[in-house]
C-alpha positions as CSV (number, residue, x, y, z in Angstrom):
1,X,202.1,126.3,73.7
2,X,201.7,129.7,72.6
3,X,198.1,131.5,73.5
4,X,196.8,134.7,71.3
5,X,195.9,137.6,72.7
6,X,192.3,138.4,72.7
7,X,191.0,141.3,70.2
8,X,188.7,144.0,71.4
9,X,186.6,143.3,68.5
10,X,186.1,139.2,70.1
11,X,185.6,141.0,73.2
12,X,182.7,142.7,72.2
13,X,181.5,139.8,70.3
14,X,181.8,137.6,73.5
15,X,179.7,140.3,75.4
16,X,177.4,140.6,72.8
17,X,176.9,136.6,72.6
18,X,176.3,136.2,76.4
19,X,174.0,139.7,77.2
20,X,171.6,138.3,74.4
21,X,170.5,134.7,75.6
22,X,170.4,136.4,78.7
23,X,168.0,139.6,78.0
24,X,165.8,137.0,75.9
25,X,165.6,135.1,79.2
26,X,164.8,137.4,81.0
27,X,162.2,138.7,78.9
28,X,160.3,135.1,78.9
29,X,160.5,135.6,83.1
30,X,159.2,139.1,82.6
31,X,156.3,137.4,80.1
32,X,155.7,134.7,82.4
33,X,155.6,137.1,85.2
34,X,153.0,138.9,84.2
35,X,151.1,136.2,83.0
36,X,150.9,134.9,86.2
37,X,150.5,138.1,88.3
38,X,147.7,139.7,86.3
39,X,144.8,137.4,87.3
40,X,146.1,137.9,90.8
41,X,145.9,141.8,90.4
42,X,142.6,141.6,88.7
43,X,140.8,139.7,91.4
44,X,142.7,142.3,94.2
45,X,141.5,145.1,92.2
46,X,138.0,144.0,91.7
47,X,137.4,142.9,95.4
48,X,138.0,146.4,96.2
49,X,134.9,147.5,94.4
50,X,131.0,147.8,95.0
51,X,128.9,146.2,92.5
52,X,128.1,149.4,90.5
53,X,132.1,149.9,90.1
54,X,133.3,146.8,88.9
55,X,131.1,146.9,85.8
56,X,131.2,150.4,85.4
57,X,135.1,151.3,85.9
58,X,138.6,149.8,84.3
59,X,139.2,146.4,85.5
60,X,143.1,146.4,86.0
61,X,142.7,149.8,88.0
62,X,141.1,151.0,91.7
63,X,138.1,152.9,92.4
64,X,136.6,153.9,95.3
65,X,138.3,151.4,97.9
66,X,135.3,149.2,99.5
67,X,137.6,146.4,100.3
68,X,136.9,145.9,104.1
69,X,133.0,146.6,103.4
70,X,132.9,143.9,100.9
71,X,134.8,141.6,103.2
72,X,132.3,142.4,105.8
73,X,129.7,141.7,104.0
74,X,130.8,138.6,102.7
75,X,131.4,137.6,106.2
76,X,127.9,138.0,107.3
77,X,125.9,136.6,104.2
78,X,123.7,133.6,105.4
79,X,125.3,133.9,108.5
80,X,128.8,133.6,107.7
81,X,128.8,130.4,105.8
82,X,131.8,131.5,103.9
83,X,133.4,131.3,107.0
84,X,132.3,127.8,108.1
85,X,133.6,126.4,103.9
86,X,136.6,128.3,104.9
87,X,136.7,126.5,108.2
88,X,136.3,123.2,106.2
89,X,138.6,123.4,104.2
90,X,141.5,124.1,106.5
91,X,140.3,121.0,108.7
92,X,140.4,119.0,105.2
93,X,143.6,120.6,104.0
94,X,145.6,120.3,107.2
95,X,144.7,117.2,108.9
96,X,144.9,115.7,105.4
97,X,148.7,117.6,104.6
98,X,149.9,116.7,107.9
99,X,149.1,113.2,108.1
100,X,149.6,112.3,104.1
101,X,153.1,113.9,104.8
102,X,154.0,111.8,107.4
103,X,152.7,108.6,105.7
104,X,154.5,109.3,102.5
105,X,157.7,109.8,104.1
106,X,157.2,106.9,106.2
107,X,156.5,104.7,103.1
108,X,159.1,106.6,101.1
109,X,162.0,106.1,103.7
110,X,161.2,102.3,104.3
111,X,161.1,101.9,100.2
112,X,164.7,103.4,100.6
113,X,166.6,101.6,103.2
114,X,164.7,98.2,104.1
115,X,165.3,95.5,101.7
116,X,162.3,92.8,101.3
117,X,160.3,90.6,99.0
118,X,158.4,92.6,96.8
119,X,160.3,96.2,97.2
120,X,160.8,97.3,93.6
121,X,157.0,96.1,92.8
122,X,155.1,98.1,95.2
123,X,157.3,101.3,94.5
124,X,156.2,100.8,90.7
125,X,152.5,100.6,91.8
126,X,153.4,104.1,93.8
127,X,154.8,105.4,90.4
128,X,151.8,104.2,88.4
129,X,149.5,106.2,90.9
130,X,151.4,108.9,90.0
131,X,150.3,108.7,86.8
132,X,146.5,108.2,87.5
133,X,144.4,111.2,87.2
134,X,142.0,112.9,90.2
135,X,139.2,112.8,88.2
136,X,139.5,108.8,87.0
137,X,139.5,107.9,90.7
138,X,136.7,110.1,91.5
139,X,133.8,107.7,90.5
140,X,135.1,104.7,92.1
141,X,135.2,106.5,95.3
142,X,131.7,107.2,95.3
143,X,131.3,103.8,94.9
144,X,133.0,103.1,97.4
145,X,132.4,105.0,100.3
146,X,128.6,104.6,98.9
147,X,128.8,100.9,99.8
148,X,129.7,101.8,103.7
149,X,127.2,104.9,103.8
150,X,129.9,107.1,104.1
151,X,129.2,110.0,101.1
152,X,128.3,113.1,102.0
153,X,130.6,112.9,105.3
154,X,133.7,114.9,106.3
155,X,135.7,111.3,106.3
156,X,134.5,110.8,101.9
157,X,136.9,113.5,101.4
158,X,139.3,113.9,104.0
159,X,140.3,109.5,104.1
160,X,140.5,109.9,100.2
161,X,143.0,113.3,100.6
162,X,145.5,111.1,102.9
163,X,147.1,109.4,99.4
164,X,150.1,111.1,98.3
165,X,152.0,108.4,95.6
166,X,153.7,111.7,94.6
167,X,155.0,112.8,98.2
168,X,156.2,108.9,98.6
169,X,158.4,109.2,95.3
170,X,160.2,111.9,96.7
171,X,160.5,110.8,100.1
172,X,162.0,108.0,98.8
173,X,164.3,110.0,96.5
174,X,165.2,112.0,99.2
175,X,166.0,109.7,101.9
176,X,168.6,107.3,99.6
177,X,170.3,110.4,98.9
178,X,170.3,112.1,102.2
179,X,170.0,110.1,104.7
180,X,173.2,107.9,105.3
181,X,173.4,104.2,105.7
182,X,176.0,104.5,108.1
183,X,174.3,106.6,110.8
184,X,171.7,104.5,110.9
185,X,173.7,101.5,111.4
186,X,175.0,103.5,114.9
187,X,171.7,104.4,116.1
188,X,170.8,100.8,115.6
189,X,174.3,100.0,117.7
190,X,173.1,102.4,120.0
191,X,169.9,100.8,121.1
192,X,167.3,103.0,119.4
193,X,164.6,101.4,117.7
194,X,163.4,101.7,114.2
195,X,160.8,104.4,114.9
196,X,163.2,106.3,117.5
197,X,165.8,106.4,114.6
198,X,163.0,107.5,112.1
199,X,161.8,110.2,114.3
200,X,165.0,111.7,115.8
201,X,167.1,111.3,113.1
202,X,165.7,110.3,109.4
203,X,163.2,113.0,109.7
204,X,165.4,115.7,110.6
205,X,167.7,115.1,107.9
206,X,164.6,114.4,105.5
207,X,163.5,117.6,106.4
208,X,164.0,119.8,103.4
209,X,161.9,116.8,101.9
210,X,158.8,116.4,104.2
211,X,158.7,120.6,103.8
212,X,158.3,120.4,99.9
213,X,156.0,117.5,100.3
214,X,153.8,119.0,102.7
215,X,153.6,122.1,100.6
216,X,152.6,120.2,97.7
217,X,149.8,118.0,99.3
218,X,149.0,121.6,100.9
219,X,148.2,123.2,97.6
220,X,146.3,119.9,96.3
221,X,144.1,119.6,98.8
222,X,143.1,123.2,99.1
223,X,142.7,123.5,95.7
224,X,140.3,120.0,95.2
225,X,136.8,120.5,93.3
226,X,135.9,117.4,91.8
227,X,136.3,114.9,95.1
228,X,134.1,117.0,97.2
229,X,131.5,118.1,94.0
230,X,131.1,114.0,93.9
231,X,130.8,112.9,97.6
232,X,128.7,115.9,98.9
233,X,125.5,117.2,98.9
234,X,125.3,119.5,102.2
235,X,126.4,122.4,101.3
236,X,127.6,122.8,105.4
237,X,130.3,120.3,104.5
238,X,131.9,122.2,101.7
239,X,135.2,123.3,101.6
240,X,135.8,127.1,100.4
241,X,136.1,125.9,96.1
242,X,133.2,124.2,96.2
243,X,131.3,126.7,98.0
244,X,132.7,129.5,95.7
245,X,131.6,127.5,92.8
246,X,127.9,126.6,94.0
247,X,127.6,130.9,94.2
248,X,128.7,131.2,91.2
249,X,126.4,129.2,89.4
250,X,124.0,131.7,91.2
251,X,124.8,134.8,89.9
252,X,122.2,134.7,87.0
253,X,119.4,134.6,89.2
254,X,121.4,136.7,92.4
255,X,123.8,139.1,91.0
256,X,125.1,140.4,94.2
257,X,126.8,136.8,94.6
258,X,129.4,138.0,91.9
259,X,130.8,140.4,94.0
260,X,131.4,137.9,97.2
261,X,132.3,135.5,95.1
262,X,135.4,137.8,93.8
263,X,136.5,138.7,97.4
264,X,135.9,135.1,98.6
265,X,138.1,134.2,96.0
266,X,140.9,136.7,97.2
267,X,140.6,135.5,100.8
268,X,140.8,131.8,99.8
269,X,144.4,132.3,98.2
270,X,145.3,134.3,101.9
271,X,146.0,130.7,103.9
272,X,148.2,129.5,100.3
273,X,150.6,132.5,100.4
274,X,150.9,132.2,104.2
275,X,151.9,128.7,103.9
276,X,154.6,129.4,101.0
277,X,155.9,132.3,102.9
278,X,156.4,130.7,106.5
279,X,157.9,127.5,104.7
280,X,160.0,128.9,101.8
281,X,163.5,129.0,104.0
282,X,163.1,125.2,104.3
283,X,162.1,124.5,101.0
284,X,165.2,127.2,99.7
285,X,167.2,124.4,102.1
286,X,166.5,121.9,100.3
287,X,167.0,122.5,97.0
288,X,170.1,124.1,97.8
289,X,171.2,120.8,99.9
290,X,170.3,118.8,96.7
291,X,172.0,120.8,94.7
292,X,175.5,120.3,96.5
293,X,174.9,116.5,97.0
């Protein structure tokens, strides 16, 4: 077998071929980037500035910097009720993330390694709740909790904010593919029990897993309108995007609420980067572990 040897000119020509689908790529990342950035810089920029200034001045660019005295202020209007939605909606958000997580890998590892009647049916009924949309299910649980005089309660949106049918597909996912039959048959052998082996060794493995599911559920919760806009009516019992939106409906009639609705706005994103940045390693974990399996 004789082989030819390679031209400068198809040398170029090879370079050529891969530096272009590559620069076009990373111009779309570039595109995308900024897409996605600019909103973010617009709402920094603009909580830095007085009332006067952000209608007065360029709106991608600083001004006089009145960052911390529009926090403050914020802060103290009505007696810090920003504060108490904020308060809210971390006691919805992380009650609901940590316990939704826990449930949907619980339900996703016993779809994955317990065989019984019925298995394959109720993981399709998980999938088609996938596919249901917030907003159809948002009316019914009015209804609902109506019937047991529970609206307009912290438990009509935090009981509601437990279901994850998305958190349980992965789980599942996850757990068939990483967690092996084998060692489970030995911690059986061993004596531990079913929730022993679940708890000191399925969820360790599945840990890569519960992170991205948490995270997820996280970012759902945080970010929920419509479930809270239906079940309540005192405005102590909002959570930060409800709030936000009830001042901004305001702003005809009180035009100072458009500048602490801006900074609220920037301070409500503050507990969603923490989160991503504190939990990123685990997440980079797992898709590199699922990459190699």
């Amino acid at each position: 077998m004789t082989t030819h040897p390679t031209t400068p000119a198809e040398t170029v020509r090879r370079r050529d071929h891969s530096i272009l689908p590559r620069s076009a790529a990373m111009l779309i990342m570039g595109v995308c980037t900024v897409y996605f950035l600019l909103p973010l810089w617009w709402l920094f920029v603009g909580s830095t500035k007085n009332r006067e200034q952000f209608t007065g001045t360029d709106p991608l660019w600083f001004a006089d910097f009145h960052l911390l005295d529009n926090i403050g202020d914020l802060l103290a209007y009505r007696d810090g009720i920003f504060l108490r939605w904020t308060l809210n909606s971390v006691a919805y958000t992380g009650g609901a993330a940590l316990l939704g997580t826990l449930l949907a890998a619980m339900c996703g590892y016993a779809l994955a390694k317990y065989r019984f009647p019925g298995r394959e049916l109720i993981f399709n009924v998980v999938l088609s709740g996938v596919l249901v949309p917030a907003t159809a299910l948002a009316l019914p649980l009015f209804l609902i909790f109506g019937q047991f005089q529970a609206t307009n309660t912290f438990w009509a949106v935090f009981l509601p904010s437990l279901v994850n049918p998305f958190g349980v597909y992965l789980a599942r996912v996850y757990a068939t593919a990483g967690v092996p039959d084998g060692l489970l048959e030995a911690a059986r052998i061993d004596g531990a029990g079913e929730l022993r082996t679940f708890f000191t060794i399925s969820a360790r493995l599945m840990s890569p897993a519960l992170v991205t599911i948490f995270l997820f559920h996280f970012v759902a919760v945080w970010n929920n309108f419509l479930l809270p806009l239906v079940m309540l009516s005192d405005e102590r019992l909002f959570p930060v995007t409800l709030g936000l939106y009830s001042w901004n409906t305001q702003i005809t009639q009180v035009p100072e609420l458009r500048g602490l609705v801006i900074v609220g706005s920037l301070i409500s994103i503050a507990p969603l980067a923490v989160a991503f940045l504190l939990l990123q390693r685990f997440w980079r974990t797992g898709i590199s572990t699922g990459a190699v399996k």
